[in-house]
DOSE-184228 format. One line per field, with one value per residue (C-alpha): z, x, y; chain; residue number from 0. Coordinates in Angstrom, 3 decimals, always signed. Example, Ala and Ser with C-alpha at 12.3 -4.5 7.8 and 13.67 -1.06 7.14 Angstrom:
2
z: [+7.800	+7.140]
x: [+12.300	+13.670]
y: [-4.500	-1.060]
chain: [A	A]
resi: [0	1]
This chain:
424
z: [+0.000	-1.055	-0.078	-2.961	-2.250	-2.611	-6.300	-7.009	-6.007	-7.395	-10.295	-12.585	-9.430	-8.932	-12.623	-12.941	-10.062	-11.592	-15.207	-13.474	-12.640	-15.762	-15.183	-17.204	-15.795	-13.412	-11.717	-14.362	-13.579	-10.192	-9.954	-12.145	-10.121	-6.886	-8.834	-9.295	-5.951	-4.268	-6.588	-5.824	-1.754	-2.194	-3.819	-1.347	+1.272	-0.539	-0.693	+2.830	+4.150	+1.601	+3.048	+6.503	+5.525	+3.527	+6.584	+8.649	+6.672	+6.591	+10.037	+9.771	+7.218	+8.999	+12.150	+10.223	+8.422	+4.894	+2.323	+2.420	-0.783	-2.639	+0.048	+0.667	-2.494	-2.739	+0.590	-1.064	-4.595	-2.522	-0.366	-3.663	-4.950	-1.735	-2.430	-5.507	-4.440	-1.736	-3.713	-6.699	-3.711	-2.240	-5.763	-6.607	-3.299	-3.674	-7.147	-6.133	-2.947	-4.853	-7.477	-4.503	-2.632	-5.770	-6.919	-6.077	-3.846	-5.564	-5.566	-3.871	-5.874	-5.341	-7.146	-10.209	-13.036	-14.522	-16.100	-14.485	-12.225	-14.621	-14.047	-10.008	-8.888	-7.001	-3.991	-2.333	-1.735	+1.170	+1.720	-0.452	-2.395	-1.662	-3.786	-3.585	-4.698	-5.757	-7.553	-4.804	-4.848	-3.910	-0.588	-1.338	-2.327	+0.479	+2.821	+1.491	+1.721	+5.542	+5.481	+7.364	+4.587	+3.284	+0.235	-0.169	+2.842	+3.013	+0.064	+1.009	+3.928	+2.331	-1.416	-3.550	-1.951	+1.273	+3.636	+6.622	+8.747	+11.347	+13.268	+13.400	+10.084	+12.423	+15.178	+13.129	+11.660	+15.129	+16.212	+13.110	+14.292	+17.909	+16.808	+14.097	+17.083	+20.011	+17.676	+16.448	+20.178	+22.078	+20.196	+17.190	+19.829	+18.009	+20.792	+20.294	+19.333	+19.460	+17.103	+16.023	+12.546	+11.578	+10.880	+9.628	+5.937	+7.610	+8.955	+5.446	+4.134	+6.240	+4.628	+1.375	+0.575	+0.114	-2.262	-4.981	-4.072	-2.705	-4.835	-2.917	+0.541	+2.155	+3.931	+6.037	+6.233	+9.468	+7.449	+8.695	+6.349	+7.262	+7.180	+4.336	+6.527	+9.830	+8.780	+8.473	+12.543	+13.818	+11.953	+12.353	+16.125	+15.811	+13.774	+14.662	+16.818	+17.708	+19.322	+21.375	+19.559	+21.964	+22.185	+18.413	+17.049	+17.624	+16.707	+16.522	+15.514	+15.301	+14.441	+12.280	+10.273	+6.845	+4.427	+0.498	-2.206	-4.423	-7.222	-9.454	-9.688	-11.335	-12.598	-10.476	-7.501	-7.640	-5.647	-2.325	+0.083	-1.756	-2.646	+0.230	+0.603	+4.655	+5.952	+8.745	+8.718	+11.198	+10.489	+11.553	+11.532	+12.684	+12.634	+12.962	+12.590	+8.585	+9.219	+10.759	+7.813	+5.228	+7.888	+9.655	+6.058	+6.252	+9.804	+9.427	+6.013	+7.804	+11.096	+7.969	+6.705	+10.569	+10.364	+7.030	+8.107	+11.437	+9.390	+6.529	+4.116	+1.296	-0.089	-2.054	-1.581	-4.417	-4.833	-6.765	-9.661	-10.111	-12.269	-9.272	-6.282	-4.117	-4.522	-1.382	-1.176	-1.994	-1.492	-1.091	-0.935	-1.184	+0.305	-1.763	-0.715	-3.151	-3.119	-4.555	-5.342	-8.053	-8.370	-8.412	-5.873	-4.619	-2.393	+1.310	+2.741	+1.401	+3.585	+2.445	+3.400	+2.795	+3.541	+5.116	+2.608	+4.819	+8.091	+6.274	+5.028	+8.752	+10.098	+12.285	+13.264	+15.730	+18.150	+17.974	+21.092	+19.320	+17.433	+18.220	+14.385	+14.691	+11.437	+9.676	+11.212	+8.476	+8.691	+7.264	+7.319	+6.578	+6.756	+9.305	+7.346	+6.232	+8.061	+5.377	+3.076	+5.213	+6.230	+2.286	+2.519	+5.303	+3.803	+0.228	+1.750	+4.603	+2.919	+2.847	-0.139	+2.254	+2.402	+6.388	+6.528	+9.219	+11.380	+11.664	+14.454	+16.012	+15.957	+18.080	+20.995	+19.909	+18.794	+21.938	+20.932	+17.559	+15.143	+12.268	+10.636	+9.246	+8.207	+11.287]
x: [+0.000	+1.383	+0.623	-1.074	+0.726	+4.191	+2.970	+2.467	+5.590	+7.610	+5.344	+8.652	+9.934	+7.112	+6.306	+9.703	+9.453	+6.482	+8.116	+10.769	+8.003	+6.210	+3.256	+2.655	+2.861	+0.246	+0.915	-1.424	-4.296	-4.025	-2.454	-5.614	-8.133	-6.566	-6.680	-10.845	-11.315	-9.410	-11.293	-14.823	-13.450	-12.737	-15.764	-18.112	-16.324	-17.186	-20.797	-20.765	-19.510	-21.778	-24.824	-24.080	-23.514	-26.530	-28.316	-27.064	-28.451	-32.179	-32.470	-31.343	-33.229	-35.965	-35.582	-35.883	-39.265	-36.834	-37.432	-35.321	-36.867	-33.542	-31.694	-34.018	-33.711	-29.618	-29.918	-31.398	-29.923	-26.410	-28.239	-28.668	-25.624	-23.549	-25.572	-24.262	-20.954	-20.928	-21.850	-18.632	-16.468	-17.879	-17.139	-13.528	-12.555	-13.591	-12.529	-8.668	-9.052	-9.262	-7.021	-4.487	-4.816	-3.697	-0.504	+2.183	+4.861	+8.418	+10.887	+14.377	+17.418	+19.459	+16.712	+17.833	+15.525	+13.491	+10.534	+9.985	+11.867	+14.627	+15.890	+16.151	+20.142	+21.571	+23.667	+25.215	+24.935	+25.271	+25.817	+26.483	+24.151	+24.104	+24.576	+23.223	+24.076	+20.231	+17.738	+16.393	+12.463	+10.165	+8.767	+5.002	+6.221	+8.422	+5.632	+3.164	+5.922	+6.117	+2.345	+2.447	+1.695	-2.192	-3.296	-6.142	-7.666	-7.228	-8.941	-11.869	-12.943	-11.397	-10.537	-7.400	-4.536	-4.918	-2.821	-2.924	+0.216	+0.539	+2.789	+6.812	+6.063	+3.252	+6.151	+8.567	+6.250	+5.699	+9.688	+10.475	+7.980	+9.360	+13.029	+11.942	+10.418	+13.080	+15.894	+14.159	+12.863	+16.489	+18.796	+17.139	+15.342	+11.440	+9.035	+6.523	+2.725	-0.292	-2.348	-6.123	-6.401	-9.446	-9.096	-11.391	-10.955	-9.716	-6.495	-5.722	-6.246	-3.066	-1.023	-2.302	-3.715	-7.142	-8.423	-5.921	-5.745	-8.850	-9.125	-6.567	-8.196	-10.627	-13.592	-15.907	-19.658	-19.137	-17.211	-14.225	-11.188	-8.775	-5.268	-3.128	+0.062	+1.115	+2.383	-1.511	-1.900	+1.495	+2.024	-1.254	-0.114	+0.541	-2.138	-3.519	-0.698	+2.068	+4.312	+7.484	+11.027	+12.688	+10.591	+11.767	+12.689	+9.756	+9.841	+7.064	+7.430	+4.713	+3.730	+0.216	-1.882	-2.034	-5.160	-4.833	-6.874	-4.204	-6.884	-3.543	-1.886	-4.216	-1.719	+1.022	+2.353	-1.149	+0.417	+2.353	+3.089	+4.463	+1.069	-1.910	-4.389	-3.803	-0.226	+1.937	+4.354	+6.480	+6.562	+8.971	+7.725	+10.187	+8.371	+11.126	+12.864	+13.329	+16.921	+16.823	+14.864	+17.574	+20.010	+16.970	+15.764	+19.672	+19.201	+16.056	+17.106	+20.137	+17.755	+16.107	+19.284	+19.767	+17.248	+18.602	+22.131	+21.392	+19.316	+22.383	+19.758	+21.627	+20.044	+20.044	+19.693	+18.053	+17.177	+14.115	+14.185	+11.398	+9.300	+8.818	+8.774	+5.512	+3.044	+4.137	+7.363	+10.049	+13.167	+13.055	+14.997	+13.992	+15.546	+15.247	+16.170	+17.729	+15.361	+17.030	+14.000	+13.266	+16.477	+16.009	+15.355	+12.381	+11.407	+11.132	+11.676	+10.913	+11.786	+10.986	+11.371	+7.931	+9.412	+6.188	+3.948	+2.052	+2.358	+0.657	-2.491	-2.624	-1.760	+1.004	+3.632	+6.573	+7.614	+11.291	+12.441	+13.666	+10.806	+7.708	+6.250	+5.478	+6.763	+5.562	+7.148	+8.871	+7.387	+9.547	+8.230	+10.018	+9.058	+11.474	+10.166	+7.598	+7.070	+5.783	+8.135	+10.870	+9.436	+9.835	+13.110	+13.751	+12.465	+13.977	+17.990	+17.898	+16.124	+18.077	+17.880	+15.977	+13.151	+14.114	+14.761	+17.459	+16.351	+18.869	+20.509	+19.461	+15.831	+16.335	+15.999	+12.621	+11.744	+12.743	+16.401	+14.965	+17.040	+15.345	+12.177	+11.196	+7.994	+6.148]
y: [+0.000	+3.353	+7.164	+8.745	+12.061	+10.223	+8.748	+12.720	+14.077	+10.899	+9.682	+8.556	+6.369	+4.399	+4.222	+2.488	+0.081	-1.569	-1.696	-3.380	-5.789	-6.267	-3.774	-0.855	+2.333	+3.575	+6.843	+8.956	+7.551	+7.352	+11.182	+11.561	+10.096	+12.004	+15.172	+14.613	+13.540	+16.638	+19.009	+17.553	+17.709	+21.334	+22.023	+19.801	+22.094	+25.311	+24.002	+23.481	+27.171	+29.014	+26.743	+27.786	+31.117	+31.353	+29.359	+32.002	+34.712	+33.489	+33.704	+37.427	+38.058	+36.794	+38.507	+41.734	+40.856	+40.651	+38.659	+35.578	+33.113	+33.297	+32.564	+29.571	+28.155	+29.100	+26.599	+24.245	+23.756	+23.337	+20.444	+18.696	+19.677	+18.675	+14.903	+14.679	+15.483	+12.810	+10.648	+11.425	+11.607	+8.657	+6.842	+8.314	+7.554	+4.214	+3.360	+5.459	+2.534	-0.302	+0.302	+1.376	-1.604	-3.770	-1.804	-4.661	-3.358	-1.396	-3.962	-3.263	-1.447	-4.450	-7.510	-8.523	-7.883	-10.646	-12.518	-15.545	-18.104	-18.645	-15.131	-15.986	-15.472	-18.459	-16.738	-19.714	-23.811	-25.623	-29.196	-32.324	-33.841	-37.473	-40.550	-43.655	-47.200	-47.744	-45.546	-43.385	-43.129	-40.024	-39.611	-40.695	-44.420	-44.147	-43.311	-45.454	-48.365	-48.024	-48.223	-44.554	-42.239	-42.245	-40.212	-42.579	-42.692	-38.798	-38.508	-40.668	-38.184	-34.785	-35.381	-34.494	-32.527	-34.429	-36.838	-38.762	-39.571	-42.722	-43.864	-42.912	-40.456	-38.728	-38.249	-37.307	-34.162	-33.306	-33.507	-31.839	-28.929	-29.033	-28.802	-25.838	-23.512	-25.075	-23.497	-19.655	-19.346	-20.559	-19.273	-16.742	-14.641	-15.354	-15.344	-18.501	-17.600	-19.512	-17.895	-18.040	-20.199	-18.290	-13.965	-11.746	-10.001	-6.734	-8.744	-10.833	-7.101	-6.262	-8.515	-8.181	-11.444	-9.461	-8.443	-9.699	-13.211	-14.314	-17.114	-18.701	-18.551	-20.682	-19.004	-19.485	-18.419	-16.521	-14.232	-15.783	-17.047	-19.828	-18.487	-19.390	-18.657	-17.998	-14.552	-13.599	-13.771	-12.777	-9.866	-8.169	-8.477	-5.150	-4.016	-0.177	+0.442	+2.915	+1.187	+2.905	+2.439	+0.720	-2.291	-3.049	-5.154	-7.468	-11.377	-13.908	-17.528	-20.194	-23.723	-23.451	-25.132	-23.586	-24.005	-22.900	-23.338	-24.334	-22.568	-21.863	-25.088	-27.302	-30.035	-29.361	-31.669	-33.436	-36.484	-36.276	-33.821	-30.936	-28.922	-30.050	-27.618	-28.319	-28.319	-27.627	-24.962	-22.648	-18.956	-16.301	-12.420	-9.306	-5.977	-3.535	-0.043	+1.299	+1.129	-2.271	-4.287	-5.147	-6.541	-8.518	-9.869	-11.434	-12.568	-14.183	-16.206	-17.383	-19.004	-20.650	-21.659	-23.027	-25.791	-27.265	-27.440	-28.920	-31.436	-32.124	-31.406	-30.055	-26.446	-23.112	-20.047	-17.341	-13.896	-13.972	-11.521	-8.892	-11.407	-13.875	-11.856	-11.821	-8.950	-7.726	-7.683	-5.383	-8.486	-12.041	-14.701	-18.803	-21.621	-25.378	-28.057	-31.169	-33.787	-36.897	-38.636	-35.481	-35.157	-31.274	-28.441	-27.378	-24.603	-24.678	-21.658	-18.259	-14.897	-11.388	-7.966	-5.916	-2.769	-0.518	-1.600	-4.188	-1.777	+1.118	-1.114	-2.012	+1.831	+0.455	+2.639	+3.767	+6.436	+7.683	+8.374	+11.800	+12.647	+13.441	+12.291	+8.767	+6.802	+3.344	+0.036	-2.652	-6.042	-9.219	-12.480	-16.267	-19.681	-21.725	-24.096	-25.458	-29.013	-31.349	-30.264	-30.598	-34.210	-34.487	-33.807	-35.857	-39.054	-38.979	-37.939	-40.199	-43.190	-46.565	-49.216	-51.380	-48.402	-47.830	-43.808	-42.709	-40.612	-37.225	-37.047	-34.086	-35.091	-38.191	-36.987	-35.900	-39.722	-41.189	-42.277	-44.232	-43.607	-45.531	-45.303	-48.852	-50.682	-51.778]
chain: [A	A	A	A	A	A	A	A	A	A	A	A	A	A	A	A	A	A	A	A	A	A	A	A	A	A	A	A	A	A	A	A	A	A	A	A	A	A	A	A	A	A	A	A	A	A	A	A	A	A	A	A	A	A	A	A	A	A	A	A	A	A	A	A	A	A	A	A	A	A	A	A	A	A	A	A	A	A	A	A	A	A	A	A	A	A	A	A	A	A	A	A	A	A	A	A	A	A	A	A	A	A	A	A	A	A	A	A	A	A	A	A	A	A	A	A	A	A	A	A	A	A	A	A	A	A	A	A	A	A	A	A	A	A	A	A	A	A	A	A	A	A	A	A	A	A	A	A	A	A	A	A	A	A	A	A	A	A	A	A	A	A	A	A	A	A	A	A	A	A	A	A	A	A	A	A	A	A	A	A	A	A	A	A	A	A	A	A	A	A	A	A	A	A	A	A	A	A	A	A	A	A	A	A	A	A	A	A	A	A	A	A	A	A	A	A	A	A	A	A	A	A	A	A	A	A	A	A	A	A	A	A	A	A	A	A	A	A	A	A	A	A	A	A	A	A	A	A	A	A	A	A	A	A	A	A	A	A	A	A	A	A	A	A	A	A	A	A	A	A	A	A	A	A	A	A	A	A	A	A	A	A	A	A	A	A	A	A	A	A	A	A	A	A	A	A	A	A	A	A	A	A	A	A	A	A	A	A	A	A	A	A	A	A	A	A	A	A	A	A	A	A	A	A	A	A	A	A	A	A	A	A	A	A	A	A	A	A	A	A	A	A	A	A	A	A	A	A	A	A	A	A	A	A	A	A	A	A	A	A	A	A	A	A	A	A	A	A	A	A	A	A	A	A	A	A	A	A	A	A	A	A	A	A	A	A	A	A	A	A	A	A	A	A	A	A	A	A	A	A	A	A	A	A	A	A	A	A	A	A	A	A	A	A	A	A	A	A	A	A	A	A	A	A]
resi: [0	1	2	3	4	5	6	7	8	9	10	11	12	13	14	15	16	17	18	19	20	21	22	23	24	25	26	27	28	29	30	31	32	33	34	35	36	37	38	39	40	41	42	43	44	45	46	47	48	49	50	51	52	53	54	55	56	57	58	59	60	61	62	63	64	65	66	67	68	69	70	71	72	73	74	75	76	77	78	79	80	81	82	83	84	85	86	87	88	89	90	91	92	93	94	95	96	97	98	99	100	101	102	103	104	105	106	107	108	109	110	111	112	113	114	115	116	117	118	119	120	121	122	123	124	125	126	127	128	129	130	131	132	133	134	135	136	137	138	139	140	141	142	143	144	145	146	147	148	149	150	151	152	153	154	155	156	157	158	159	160	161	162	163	164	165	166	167	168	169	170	171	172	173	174	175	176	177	178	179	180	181	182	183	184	185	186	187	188	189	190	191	192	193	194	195	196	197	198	199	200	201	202	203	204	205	206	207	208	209	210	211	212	213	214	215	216	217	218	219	220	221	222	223	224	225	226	227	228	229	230	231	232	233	234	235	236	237	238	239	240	241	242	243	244	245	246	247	248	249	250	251	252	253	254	255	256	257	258	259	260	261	262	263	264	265	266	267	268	269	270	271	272	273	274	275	276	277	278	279	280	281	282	283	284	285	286	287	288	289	290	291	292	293	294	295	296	297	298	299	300	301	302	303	304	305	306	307	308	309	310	311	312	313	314	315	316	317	318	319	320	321	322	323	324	325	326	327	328	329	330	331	332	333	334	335	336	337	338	339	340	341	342	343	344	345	346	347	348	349	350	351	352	353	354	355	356	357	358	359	360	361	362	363	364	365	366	367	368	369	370	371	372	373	374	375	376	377	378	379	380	381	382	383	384	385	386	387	388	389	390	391	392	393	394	395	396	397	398	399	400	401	402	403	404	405	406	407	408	409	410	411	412	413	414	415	416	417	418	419	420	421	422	423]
């Protein structure tokens, strides 16, 4: 969400910042719609102080026995007139909203420029892919091979895009998910967050999922939606607030269940565990100081980057280009994972930097402690990960040519010292 007054005084910047991401230029018509709405504003409020002067005048014409008809009817033709000026304003102001609230954010100086995901940068690797003496499989036989993964049954009670866990995989999502929020909470400083699971449009507004991607969200008919992400909840924490500088930065982590439509990817990942419309994931959220966001957006990727290495899972990281970045955000960067059983990466962590452009759709701001103007907060928000995916992972670079899957070693103490997953 931008400040109409800042498109007007920097029309050419903006302009540029959404050529960078494939949208034509849109700072005329909004400076043009602005322009129509401030004139029929200033002219509403002309209406207004000649009707209370002209209201004014009837009584004082009145108390002197004058004639005061014109005046009467001068009253009344600005009555109708002021109507129909509510009602343009009403209807600019609306139509300037709408097409405000669906301007994707100006990306970063430093995001390469791009189309698609082929223009993403790779910044680094970790780890070593491994290599096996047999042809490794994907994780849904895997699963369904230790009788503990169930797309079948899932599908019987929810249809497509569902799965049931048993057994050692159903502890080993929940260790996984443990270990995730142990780590951001001991040693990355998140605070954890139970959050609610169902939020109102006014908070998926804040975050800009509404109104541009409501096809992806599941709601309710108590004009509640499910939340697609964890980010939804924790970040609009500090929705409508002013909060005092020296409480920031503030960080929230938490273990949710995430519900998407999936409404775009008809055809894509339509068996296993990489697209469900119901998942598990843990999210990370800073809100912090202007100054602060580019160095957290580094800080929060590498917690990310924690989790993988403790787990020997062997990654990437990118900086998607203009092309592929998120509507809201100004930088991002995803973590995939190598899964041998693709034999590719695939994404499993993505962290961004929104810049103020989710704080001012929620009118969230900060106090300096030298200022008295208050000033817009920068939200950032990561996944640290996402848990099925990172069960994904699990299963296809620990699996064994007997279809056991070691268990890493830092989640054992989660499984009760077992340290191999094997058909019961």
């Amino acid at each position: 969400m931008f400040d109409i007054k800042a498109i007007r005084e920097n029309p050419e910047t903006f302009d540029l910042g959404w050529k960078r991401r494939g949208i034509a230029p849109q700072s005329a018509e909004l400076i043009a719609l602005d322009t129509s709405l401030r004139e029929k504003k200033t002219e509403l409020q002309d209406c207004q102080s000649r009707r209370n002067v002209a209201s004014k005048s009837i009584g004082q014409a009145k108390a002197k026995g004058e004639d005061a008809d014109g005046l009467i009817r001068e009253v009344a033709d600005l009555k109708k007139r002021m109507a129909e000026l509510e009602e343009d304003v009403r209807v600019l102001f609306d139509d300037l909203a709408q097409k405000m609230c669906r301007l994707d954010n100006i990306p970063a100086e430093d995001v390469p420029d791009g189309d698609s995901e082929e223009d993403n940068v790779e910044v680094r690797k970790w780890g070593t892919i491994p290599t096996f003496d047999f042809e490794p499989k994907q994780h849904f036989d895997l699963g369904e091979d230790l009788g503990q993964m169930d797309f079948e049954g899932a599908a019987r009670m929810s249809g497509a895009r569902f799965v049931i866990l048993r057994g050692d995989l159903a502890k080993l999502e929940r260790a996984l998910s443990s270990f995730m929020l142990d780590v951001h909470t001991t040693e990355f400083g998140y605070e954890e967050t139970s959050v609610p699971l169902l939020v109102r449009e006014h908070a998926l507004y804040g975050t800009s999922q509404l109104p541009k991607f409501k096809e992806d969200l599941f709601e309710a008919t108590t004009g509640h939606y499910m939340i697609p992400t964890g980010e939804v909840p924790l970040t609009n924490i500090v929705r409508e607030q002013i909060l005092e500088e020296n409480i920031l930065p503030l960080r929230f982590t938490t273990l949710s269940q995430c519900f998407r439509s999936e409404a775009g990817s008809a055809g894509r990942d339509t068996r296993g565990m990489i697209r469900l419309h119901q998942f598990n994931k843990v999210e990370m959220v800073s809100i912090v100081k202007p100054e602060q966001s580019h160095d957290e957006l580094e800080r929060m990727t590498g917690a990310a980057e924690q989790i993988l290495q403790r787990l020997e899972l062997p990654y990437r990281v990118l900086t998607l280009c203009t092309g592929d970045m998120g509507f809201a955000a100004q930088k991002t960067y995803d973590l995939e994972v190598w899964l041998p059983g693709q034999d590719m990466y695939r994404e499993i962590s993505s962290c961004s930097n929104t810049g103020d452009f989710q704080a001012r759709r929620m009118n969230t701001r900060y106090r300096p402690t030298d200022d008295k103007k208050t000033r817009f907060v920068h939200t950032l928000n990561g996944s640290g990960l996402a848990v099925g995916r990172t069960l994904v992972a699990v299963l296809e670079n620990y699996q064994q040519a007997d279809g056991s899957i070691i268990i890493p070693e830092v989640l054992r103490s989660y499984m009760a010292g077992k340290t191999r997953i094997e058909r019961p």
